[in-house]
N, C-alpha and C positions, 0 to 999 in steps of 0.2 A: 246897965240894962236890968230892967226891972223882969222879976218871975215869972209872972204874966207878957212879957216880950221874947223870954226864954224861951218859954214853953212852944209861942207861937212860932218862935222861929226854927226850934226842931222839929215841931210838927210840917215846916215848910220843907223844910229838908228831910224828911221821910217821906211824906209826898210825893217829892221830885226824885227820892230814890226808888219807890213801888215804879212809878210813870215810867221810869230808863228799865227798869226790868219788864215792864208790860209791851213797853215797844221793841225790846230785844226778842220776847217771847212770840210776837202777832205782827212784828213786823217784815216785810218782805226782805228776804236779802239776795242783792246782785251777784252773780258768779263770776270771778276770774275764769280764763277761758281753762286753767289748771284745775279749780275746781269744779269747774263745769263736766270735764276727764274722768275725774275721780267719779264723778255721782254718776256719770254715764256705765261706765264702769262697773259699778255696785252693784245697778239696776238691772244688767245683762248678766252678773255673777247671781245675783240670786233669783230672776228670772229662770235662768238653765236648772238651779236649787230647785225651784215650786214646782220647774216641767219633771223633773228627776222625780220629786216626791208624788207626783197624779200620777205617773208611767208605774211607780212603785210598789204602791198603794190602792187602796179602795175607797171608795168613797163614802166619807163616812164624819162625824163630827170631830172626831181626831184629826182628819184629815184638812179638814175645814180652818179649825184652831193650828193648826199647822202653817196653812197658809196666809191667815190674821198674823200670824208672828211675824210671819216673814216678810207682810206687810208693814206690821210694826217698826221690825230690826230697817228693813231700808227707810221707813220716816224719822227716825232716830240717826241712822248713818247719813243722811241728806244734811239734815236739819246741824249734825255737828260739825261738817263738812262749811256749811253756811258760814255759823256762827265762830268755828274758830277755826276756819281753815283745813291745810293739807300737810303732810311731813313731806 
């Protein structure tokens, strides 16, 4: 295999490795009905969180950035849930 075949061909195959990471990252993933539980779950635990934090609190950009997180932490706990499952 000539230099110019190498090259091309590892370029092939980091292509094909971006691509399986780009469809792992944007691509939809099916729930077992186990992890379907869990993320229900998550979503009513930190739901009861955000009502505790507005009952607690004032309304205010603290408050606000508060509830982005907790937005954030359950797109993050879904999303790992998806991707690599349940214990």
């Amino acid at each position: 295999m000539t230099d110019r075949e190498l090259e091309t061909q590892e370029q092939l195959e980091a292509d094909a490795a971006i691509d399986a990471d780009l469809l792992a990252r944007f691509h939809s993933h099916n729930l077992t009905d186990e992890q379907y539980n869990v993320v229900e779950h998550l979503r009513e635990a930190i739901l009861e969180l955000a009502r505790d934090l507005c009952g607690m609190t004032n309304p205010s950009r603290e408050q606000s950035l508060s509830l982005t997180h907790l937005e954030d932490a359950l797109m993050w706990a879904v999303k790992g849930v998806a991707r690599h499952g349940v214990q």
